[in-house]
Backbone bond lengths (Angstrom), bond angles and torsions (degrees), N, CA, C in turn:
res aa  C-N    CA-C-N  psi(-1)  N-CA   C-N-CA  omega(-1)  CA-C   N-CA-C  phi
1 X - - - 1.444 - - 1.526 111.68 -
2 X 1.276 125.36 -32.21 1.123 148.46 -160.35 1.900 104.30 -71.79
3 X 1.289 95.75 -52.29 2.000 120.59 164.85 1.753 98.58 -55.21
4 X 0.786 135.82 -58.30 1.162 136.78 155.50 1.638 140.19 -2.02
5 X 1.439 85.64 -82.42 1.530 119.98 176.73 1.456 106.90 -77.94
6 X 1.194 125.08 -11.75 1.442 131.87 177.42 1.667 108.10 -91.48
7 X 1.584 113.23 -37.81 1.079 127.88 163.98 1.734 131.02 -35.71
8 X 1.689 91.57 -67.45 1.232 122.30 178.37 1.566 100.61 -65.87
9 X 1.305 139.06 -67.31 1.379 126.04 168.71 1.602 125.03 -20.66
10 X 1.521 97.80 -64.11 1.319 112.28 -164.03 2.184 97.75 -63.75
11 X 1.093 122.73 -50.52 1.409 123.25 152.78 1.459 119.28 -27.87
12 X 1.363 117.49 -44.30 1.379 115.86 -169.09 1.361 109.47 -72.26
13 X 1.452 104.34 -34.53 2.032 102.64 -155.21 1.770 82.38 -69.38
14 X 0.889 128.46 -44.61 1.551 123.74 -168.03 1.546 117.76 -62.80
15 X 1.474 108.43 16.03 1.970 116.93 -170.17 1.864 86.01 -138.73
16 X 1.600 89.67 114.50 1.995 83.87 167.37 1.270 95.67 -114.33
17 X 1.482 111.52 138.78 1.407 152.72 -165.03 1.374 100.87 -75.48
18 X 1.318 133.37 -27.94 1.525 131.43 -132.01 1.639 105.11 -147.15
19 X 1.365 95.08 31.80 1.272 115.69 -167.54 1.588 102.72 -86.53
20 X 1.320 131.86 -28.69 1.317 155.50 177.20 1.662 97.26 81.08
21 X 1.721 114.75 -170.39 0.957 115.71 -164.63 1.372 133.94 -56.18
22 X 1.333 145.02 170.81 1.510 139.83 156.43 1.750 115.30 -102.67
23 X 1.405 80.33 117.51 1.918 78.26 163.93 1.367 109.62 -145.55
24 X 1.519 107.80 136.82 1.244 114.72 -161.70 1.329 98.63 -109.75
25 X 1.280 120.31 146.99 1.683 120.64 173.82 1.024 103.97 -118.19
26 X 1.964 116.41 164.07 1.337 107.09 -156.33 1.942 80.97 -149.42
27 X 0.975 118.23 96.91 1.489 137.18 143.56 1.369 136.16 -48.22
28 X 1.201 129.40 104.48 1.564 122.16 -168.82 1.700 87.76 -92.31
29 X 1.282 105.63 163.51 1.844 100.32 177.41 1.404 95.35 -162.95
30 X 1.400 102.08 134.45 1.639 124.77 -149.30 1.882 100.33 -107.01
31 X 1.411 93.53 149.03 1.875 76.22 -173.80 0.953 96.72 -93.58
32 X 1.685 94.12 159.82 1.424 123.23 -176.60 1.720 109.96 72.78
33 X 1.576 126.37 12.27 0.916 135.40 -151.02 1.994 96.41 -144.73
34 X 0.869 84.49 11.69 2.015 80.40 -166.93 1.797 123.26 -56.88
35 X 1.420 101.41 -13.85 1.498 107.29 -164.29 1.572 94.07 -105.48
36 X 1.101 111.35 30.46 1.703 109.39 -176.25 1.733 110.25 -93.65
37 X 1.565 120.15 115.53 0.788 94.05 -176.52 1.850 113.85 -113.04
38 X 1.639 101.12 -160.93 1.546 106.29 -147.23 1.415 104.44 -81.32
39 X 1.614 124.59 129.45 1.095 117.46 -164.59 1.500 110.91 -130.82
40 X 1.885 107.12 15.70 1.271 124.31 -179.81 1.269 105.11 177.32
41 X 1.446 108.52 145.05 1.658 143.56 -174.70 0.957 132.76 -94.28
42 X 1.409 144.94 83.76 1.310 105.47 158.54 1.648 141.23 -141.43
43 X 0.854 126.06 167.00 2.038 115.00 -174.44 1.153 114.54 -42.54
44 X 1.481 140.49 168.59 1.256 151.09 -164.84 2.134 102.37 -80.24
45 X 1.309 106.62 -29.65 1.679 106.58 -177.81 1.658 87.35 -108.45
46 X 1.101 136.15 22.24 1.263 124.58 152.70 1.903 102.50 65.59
47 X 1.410 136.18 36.53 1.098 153.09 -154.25 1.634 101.94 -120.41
48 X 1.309 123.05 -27.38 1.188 133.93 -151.39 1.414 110.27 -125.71
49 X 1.288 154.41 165.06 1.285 130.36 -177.42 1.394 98.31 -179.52
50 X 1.074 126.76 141.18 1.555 141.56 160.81 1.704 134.83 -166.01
51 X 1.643 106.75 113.18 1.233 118.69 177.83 1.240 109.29 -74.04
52 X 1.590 101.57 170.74 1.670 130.74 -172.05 1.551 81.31 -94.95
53 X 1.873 94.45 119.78 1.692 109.69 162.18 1.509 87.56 -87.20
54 X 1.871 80.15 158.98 1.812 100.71 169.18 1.427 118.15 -49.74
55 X 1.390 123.07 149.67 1.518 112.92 -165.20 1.326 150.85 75.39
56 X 1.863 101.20 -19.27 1.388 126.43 -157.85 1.824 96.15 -93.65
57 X 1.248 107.95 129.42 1.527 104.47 -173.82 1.583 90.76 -70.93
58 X 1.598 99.31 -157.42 1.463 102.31 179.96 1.980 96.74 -105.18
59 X 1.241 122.75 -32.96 1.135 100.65 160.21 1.687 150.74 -45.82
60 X 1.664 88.44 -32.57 1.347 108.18 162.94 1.541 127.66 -68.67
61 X 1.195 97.14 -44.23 1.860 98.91 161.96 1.725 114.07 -50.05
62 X 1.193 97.27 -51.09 1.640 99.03 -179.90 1.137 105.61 -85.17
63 X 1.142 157.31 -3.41 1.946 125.41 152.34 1.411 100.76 -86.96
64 X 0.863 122.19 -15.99 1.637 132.71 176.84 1.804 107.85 -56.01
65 X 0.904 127.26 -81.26 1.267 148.72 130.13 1.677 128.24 2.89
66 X 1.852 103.66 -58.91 1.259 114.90 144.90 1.087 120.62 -54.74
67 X 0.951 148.82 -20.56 1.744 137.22 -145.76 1.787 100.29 -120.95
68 X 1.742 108.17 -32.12 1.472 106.24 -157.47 1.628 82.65 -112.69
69 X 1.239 143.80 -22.86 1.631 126.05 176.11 1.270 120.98 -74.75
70 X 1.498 124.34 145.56 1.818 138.60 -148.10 1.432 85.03 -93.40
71 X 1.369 98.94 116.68 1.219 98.57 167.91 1.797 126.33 -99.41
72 X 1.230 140.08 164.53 1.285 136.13 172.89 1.245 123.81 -60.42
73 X 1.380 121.65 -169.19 1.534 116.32 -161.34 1.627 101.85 -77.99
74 X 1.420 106.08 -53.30 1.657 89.94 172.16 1.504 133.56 -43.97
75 X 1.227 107.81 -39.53 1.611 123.85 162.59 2.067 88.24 123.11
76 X 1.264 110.81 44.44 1.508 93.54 179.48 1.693 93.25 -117.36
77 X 1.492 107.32 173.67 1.393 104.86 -148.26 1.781 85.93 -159.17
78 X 1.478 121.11 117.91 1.189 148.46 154.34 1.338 134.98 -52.24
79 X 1.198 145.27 52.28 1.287 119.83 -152.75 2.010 109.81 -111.38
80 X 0.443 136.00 116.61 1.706 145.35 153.11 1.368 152.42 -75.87
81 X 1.204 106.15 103.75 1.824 110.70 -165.49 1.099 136.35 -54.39
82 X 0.979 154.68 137.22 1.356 165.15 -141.68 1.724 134.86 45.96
83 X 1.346 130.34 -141.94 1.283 103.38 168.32 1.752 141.02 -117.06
């Protein structure tokens, strides 16, 4: 049991806890069109929604977005571009 529990430790240090949430975004990209960037958000049931304010890079849309969409029990979070 002991082989075990040494196991499971040594597994753990390699997982950080404190990593905060996951949200993955999901970009469709059109050919001949690849440098297009994201100029709207939204949740996986389409419930949730957020445009690019004036000024707002496109990174800013997306932590923006990250921060204010409900995420699931794990705490991971879906989001998808356009409409």
């Amino acid at each position: 049991m002991q082989s075990l529990e040494k196991r499971i430790a040594e597994l753990e240090k390699g997982v950080s806890m404190d990593e905060g949430p996951t949200t993955i975004v999901i970009q469709p990209l059109r050919r001949g069109n690849l440098d297009e960037e994201v100029q709207e958000l939204h949740d996986q049931n389409g419930s949730q929604r957020w445009t690019r304010q004036p000024g707002e890079t496109e990174q800013e849309l997306i932590d923006r977005a990250s921060r204010e969409v409900t995420r699931n029990r794990p705490g991971c979070a879906l989001l998808m571009a356009g409409k």
